[in-house]
Backbone as numpy.savetxt, mean C-alpha at the origin, in Angstrom:
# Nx Ny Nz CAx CAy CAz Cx Cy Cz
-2.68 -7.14 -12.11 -2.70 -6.57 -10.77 -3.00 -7.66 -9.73
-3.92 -8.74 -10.30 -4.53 -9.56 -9.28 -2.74 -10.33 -8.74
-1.78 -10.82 -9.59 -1.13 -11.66 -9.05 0.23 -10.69 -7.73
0.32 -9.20 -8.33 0.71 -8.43 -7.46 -0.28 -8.32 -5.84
-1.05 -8.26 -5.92 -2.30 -7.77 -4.99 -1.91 -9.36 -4.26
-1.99 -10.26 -4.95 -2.27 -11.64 -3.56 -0.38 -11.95 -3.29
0.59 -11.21 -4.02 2.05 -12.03 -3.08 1.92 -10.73 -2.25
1.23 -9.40 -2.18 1.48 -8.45 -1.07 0.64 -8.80 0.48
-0.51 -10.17 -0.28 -1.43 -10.42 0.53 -0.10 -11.76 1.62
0.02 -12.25 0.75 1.48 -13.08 1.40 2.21 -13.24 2.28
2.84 -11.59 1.67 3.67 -11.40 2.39 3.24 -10.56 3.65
2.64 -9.82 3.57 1.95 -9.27 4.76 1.59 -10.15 5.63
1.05 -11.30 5.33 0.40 -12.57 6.36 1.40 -13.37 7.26
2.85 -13.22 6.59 4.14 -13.84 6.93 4.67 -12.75 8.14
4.30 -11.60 8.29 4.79 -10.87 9.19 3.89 -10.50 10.21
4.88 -11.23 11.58 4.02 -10.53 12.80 3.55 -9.04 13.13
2.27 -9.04 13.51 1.74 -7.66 13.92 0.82 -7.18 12.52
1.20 -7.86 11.17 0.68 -7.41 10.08 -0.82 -8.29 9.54
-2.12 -8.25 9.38 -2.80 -9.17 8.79 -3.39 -8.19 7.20
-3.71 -9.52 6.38 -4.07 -8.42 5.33 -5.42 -9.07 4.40
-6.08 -8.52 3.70 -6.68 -9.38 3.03 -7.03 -8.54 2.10
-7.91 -9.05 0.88 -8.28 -8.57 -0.57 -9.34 -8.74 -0.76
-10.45 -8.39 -1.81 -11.09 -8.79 -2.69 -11.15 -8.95 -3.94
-11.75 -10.36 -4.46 -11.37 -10.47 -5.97 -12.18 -9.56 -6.80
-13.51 -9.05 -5.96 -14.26 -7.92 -6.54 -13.36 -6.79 -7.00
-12.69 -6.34 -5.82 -12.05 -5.23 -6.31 -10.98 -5.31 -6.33
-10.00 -5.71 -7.56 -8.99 -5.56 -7.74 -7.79 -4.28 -7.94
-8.05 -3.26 -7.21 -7.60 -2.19 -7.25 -6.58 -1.55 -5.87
-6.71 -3.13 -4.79 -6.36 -2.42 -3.82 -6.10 -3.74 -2.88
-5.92 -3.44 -1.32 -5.37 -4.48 -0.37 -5.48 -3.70 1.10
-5.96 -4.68 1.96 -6.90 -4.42 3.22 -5.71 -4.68 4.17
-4.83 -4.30 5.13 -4.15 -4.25 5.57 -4.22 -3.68 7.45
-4.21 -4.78 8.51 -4.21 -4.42 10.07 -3.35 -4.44 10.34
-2.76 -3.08 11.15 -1.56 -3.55 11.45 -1.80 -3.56 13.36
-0.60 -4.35 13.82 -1.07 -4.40 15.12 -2.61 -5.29 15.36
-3.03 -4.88 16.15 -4.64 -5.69 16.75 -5.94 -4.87 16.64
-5.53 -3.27 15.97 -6.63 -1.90 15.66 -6.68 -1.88 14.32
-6.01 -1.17 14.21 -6.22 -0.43 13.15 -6.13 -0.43 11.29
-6.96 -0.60 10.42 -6.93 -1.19 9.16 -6.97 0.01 8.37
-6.20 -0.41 6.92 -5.89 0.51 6.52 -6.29 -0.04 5.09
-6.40 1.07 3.94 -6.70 0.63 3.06 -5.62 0.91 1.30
-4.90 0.07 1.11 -3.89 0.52 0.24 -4.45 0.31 -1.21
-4.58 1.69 -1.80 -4.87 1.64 -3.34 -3.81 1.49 -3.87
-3.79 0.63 -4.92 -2.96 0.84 -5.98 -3.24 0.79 -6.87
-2.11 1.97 -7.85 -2.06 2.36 -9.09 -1.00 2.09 -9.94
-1.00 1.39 -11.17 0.40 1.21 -11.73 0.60 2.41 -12.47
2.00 2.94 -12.27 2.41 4.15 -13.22 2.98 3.27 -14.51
3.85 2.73 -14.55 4.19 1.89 -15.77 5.81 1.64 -15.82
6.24 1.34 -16.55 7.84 0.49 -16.77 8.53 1.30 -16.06
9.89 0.82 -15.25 10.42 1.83 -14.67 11.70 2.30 -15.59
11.89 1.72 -16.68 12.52 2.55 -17.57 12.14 3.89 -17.97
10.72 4.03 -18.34 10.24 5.26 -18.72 9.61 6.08 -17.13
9.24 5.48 -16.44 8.84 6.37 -15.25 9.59 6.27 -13.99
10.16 7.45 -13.51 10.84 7.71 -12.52 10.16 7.83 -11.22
10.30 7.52 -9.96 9.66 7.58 -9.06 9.84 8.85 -8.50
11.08 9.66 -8.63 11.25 10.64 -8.10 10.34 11.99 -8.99
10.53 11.52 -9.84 9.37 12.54 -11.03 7.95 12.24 -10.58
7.19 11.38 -9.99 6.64 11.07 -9.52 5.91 11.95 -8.32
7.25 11.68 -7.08 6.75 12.72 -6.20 6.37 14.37 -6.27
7.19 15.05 -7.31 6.94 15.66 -7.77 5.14 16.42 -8.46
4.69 15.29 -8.51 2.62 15.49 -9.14 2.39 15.30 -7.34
2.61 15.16 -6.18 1.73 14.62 -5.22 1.41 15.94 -4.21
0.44 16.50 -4.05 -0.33 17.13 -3.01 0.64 16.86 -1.75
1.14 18.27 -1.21 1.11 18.20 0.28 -0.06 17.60 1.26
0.21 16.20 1.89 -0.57 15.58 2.98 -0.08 15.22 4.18
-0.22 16.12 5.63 0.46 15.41 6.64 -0.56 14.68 6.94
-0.05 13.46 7.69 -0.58 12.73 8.03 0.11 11.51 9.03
0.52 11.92 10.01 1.57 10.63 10.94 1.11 9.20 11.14
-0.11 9.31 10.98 -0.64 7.67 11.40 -0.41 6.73 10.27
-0.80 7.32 8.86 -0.56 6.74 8.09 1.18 6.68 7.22
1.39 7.39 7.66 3.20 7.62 7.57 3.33 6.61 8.39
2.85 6.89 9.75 4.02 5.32 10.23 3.70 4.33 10.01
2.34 4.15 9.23 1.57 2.82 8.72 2.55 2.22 6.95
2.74 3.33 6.71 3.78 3.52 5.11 5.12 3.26 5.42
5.54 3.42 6.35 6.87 3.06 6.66 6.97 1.73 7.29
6.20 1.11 7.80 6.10 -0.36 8.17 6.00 -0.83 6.95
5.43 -0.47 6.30 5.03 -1.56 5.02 6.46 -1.46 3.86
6.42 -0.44 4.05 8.08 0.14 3.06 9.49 -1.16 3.56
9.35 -1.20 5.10 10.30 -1.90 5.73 10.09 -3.19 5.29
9.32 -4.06 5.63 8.73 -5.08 4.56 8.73 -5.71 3.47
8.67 -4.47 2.56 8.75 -4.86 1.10 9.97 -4.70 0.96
10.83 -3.98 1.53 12.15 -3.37 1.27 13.06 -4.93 1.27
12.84 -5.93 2.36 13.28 -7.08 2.35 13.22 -7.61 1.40
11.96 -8.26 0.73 11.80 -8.94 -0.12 12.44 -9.19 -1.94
12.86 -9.82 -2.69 13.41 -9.66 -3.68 12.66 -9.14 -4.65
13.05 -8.54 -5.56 11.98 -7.35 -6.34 11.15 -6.52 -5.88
11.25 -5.92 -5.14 10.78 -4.71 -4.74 12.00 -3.58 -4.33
11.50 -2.53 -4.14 12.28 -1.10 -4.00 11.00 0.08 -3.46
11.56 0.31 -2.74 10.38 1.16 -2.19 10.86 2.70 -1.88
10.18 3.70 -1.95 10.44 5.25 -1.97 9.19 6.11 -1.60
9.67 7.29 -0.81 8.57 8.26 -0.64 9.40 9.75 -0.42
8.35 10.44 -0.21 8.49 11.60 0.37 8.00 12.05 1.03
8.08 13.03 2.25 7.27 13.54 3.47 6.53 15.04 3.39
6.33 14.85 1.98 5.69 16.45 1.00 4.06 16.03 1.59
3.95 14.76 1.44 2.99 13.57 1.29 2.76 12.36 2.13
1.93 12.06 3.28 2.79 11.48 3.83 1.28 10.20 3.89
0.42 10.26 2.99 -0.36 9.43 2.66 -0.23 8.55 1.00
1.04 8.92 0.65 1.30 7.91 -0.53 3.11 7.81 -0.26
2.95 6.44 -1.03 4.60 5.96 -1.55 4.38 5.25 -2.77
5.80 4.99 -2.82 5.76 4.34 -4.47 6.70 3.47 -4.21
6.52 1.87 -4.79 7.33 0.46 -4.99 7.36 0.46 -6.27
8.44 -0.28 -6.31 8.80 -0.71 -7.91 8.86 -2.34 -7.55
8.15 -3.13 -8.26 7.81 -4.59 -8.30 8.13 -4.94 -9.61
9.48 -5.84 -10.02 10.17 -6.22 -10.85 9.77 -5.24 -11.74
9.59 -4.88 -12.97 10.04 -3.74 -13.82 8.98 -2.70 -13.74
8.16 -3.08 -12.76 6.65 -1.64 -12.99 6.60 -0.94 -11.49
6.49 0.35 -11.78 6.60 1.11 -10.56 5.12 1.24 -10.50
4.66 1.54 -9.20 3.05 1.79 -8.39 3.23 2.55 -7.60
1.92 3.21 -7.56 1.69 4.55 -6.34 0.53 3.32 -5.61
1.13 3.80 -4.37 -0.03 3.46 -3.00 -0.44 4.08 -2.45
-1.59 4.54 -2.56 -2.16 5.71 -1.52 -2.55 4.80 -0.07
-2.24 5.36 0.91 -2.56 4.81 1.99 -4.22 5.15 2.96
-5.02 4.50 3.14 -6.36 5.22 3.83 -6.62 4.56 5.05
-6.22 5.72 5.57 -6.97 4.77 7.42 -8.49 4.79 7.48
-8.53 3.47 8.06 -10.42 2.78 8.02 -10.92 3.37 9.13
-9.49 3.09 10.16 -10.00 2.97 11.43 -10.20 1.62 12.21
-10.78 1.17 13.06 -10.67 0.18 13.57 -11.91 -0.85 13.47
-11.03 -2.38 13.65 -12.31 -3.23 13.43 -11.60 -4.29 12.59
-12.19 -5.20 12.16 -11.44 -6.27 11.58 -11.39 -5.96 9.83
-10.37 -6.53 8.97 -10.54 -6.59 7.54 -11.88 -6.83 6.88
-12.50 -7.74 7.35 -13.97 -7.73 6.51 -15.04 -6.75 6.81
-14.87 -6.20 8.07 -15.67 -5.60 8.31 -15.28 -4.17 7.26
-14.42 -3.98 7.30 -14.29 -2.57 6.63 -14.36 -2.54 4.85
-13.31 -4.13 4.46 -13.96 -4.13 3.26 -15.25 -4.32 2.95
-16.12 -4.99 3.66 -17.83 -4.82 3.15 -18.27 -3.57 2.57
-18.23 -2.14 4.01 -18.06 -0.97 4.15 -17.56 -0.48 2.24
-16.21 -0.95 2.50 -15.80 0.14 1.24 -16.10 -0.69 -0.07
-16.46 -1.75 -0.33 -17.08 -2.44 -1.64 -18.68 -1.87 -1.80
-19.14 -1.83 -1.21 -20.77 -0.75 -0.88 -20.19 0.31 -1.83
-19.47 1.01 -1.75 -19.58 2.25 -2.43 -19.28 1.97 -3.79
């Protein structure tokens, strides 16, 4: 996960309006500002090979969540990865606090969590505490 977690840290850093950062403590996830406010917090989960797991079977297990801030925070990031080589990105609006990438042969769920505002360290301190 760690070498997934630092090229998303990367690539996020390569795009204007986007800053991002990690901890090696917690390897489960990626700290993400978009704009000059607002930070967000992306879990990830690997589902596993995308031979055997479908993303669309996928959406299928996910809880109705509206949620617009973080939808349009998921769709920036979707746009993004969507560029890059090996990736593929998908969602649904059942849900609008997770999506799912496929990163060369393993698909992942991202749940998306708004922090709220303030800089990356400040909020990861915050959520490594717990």
């Amino acid at each position: 996960m760690f070498e997934l977690i630092h090229k998303l840290h990367v690539i996020f850093n390569e795009v204007k309006g986007l800053e991002a950062g990690y901890s090696s403590s917690s390897l489960d996830g990626i700290f993400v500002r978009i704009g000059e406010k607002t930070v967000f917090q992306m879990e990830l989960t690997e589902i596993g090979d995308i031979k055997t797991h479908d993303m669309f079977d996928e959406f299928d297990k996910l809880p109705t969540v509206k949620n617009q801030t973080t939808f349009t925070f998921a769709k920036r990031v979707m746009e993004v990865l969507d560029v890059f080589k090996g990736f593929a990105t998908g969602y649904t609006v059942v849900n609008m606090e997770t999506f799912f990438f496929e990163y060369e042969t393993i698909l992942y769920k991202a749940k998306i969590i708004e922090l709220g505002e303030g800089t990356i360290q400040e909020h990861m301190k915050e959520v490594l505490k717990k």
